[in-house]
N, C-alpha and C positions, 0 to 999 in steps of 0.2 A: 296093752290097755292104756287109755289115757286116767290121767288122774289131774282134776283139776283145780287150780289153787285153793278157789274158793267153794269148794265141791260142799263143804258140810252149813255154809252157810245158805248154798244153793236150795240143799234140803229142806233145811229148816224154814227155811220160807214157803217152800212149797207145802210143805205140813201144816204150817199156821196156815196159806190160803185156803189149800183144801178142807182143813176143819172148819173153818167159819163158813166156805162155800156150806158145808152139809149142814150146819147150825141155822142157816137160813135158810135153805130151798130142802123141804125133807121130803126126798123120793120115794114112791114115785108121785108125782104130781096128777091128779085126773083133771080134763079138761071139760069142767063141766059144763060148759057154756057150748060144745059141741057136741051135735045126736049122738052119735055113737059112745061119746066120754072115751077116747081116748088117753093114753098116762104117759106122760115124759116118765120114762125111767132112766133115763143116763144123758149129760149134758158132759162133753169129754173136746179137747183138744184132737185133730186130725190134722197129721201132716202132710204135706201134698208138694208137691216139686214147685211150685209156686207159692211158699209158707204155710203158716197155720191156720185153722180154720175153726170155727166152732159145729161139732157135729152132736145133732139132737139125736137121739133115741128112743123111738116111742111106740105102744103098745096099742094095737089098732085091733077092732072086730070085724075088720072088710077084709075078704080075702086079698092076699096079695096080687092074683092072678085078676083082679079087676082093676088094672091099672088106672083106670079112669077116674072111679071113685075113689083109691087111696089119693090121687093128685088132687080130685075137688076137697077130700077133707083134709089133705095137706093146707092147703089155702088158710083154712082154718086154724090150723094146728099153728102155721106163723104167724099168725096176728096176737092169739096166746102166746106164744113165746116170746114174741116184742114184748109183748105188755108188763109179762111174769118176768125176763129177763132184760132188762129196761138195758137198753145200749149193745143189747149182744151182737150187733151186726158191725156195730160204728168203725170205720178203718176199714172193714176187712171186706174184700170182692167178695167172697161165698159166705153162706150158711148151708151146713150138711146136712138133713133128712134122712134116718130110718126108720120105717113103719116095720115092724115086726106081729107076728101075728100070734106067737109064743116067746116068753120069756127067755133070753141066753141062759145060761147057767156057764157059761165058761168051759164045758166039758164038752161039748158037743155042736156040730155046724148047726145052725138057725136059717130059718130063710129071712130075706130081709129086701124090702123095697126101699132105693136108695135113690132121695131127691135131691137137686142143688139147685138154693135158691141165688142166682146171678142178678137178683134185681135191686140190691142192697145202695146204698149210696156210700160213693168210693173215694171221697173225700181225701188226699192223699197220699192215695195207693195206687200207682203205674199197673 
């Protein structure tokens, strides 16, 4: 196992982001401004063989097997998430998209429609 020098101050930083991340954004979010109200429930770091990423998670009444419609109100769903989450693309080549049509619970597979938005501005980043 590694053990890193500054491992406990690593945490503790990351404890203070994450509490103030939840003290400001309190999930889930519903998007009221789109027909269906969809809900950002989870806004989480994905790591990808090409860095990190920001991947959204969110709660949709289209079935998943209409791919068409979850992509047109994904469209949506980004332009809320810029707005609500002001800079979340800035640097980074991707933002991650999943429509889920039931809540995870952690116990159990979900299904899950998974977009990526490549149209970000990449200021930066090779």
């Amino acid at each position: 196992f590694f053990k890193y020098k500054k491992e406990t101050e690593v945490v503790t930083l990351y404890d203070s982001l994450t509490s103030r991340e939840k003290a400001m954004y309190k999930l889930p979010i519903v998007l009221e401004n789109i027909s269906g109200k969809p809900s950002i429930i989870d806004v989480i770091p994905q790591m990808m063989s090409n860095g990190c990423f920001p991947l959204v998670a969110y709660h949709t009444k289209i079935n998943l097997k209409d791919t068409l419609a979850i992509e047109r109100e994904n469209l949506e769903v980004k332009k809320d998430v810029n707005r609500i989450f002001n800079g979340i693309g800035e640097n980074k080549k991707y933002i991650l998209y999943q429509a889920f049509n039931e809540l995870p619970d952690g116990q159990h597979p979900v299904k899950r429609y998974t977009m990526v938005d490549s149209s970000l501005s990449t200021v930066g980043v090779q």
